[in-house]
N, C-alpha and C positions, 0 to 999 in steps of 0.2 A: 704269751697269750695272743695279743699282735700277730704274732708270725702264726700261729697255727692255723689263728683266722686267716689268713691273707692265703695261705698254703692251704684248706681247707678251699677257699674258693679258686684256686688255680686249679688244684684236682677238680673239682666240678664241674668247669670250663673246658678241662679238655675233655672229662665225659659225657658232656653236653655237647659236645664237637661229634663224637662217635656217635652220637644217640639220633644225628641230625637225619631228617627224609631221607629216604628210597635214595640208591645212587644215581648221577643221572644217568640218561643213556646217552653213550659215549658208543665213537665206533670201535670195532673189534680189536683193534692195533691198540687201543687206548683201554681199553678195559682191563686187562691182566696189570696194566701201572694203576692204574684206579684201584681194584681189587689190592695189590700188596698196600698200596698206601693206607686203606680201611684197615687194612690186617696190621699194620705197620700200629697204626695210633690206637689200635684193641693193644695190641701187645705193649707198647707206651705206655698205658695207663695203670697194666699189670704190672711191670717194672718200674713205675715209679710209685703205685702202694704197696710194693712188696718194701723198695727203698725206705722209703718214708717210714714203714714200722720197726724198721730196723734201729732207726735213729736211738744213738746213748748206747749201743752194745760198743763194751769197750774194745779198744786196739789190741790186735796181738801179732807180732812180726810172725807171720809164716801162718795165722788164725784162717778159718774157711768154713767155720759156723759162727752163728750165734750164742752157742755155748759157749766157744773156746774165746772169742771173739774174732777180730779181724784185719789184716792186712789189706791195703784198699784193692788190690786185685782180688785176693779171696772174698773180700767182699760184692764187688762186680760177678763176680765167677758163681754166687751163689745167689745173687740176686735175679740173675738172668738161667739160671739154672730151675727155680722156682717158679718165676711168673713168666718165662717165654720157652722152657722147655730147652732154653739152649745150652750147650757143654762150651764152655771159653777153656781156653788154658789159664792155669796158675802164673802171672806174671803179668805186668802190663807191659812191658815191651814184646812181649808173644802179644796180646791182645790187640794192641796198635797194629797189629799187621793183619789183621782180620778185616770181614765188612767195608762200608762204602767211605772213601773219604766226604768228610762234610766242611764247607768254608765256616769260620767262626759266624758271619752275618747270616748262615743257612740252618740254625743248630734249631734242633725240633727234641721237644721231653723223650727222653729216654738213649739221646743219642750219646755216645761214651766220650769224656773229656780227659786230656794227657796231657802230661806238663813234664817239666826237666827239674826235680826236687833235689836228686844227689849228684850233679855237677855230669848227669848225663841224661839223653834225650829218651822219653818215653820212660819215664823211670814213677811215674806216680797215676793212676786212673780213679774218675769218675763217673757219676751219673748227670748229665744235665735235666734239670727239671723244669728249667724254663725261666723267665724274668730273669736270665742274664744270672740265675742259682745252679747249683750241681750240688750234690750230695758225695759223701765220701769217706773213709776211714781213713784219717792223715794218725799221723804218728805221736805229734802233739793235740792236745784238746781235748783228751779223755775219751774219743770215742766219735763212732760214726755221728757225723753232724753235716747240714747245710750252711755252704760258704756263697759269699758274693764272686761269681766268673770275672767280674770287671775292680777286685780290690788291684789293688797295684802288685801285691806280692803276687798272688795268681795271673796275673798280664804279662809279667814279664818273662813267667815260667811256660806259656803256654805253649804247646808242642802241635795239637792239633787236635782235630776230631774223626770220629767211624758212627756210622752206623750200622748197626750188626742187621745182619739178614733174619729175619721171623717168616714163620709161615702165614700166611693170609687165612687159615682158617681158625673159624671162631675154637673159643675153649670146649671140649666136650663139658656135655653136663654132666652132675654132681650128682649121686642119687641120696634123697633125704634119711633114707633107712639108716 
């Protein structure tokens, strides 16, 4: 209950981030970085409530729904396929090779975290959600769950991080009909 509160108010924090006044006005060179970055942290928040409800669908090696369950790429690959519109490949060493590198000290919610799990590099992907958490479908634990980025086991396997490219424009709307 703890965590969901605590997770409950990080998602609110960052869409109180988005939600914040009018952009400023920046000059022209600087505007189109401005604009992806707003489009950046819309899409962030989208990927990380799509993540989030995921949470407890069980593992399944080679899985790429919810139904079937999940292998932690098919789980990225579908998360990002829903709430940013984007197509990842199957595999997290194809995935590592996507998008912008990020330093571990640079890591922003929704940016993709790799580790070296089977005695090779780029061999495990998740979601970073922020406070030093990433979310993910490991092979043990029953099921998509959020882990600590700074346990010792995930520190010493870390591989590195991407930020995938999203489009800066808002979500069309929904029609209530």
């Amino acid at each position: 209950m703890r965590f969901t509160t605590h997770l409950t108010a990080l998602l609110l924090a960052i869409a109180s981030t988005s939600a914040m006044a009018d952009e400023p006005v920046l000059p022209e060179s600087a505007q189109a970085t401005a604009s992806e970055e707003f489009g950046w942290r819309d899409a962030a928040q989208e990927v990380l409530m799509s993540a989030i409800s995921l949470t407890g669908v069980k593992y399944k090696f080679g899985g790429k729904t919810p139904e079937t369950g999940f292998d932690c790429s098919g789980f990225v690959k579908y998360v990002f396929a829903q709430a940013a519109n984007l197509t990842l490949p199957h595999g997290a060493r194809a995935i590592s090779q996507l998008g912008q590198n990020v330093p571990m000290e640079q890591l922003q919610p929704g940016d993709l975290v790799f580790f070296n799990t089977l005695k090779s590099a780029f061999s495990h992907v998740g979601i970073y959600i922020g406070e030093g958490r990433f979310i993910h479908a490991p092979s043990s634990g029953g099921g998509v769950l959020v882990q600590n980025l700074h346990d010792n086991y995930w520190t010493k396997r870390f591989n590195g991080a991407r930020r995938m490219p999203v489009s800066a424009q808002a979500p069309a709307e929904v029609s209530a009909e």
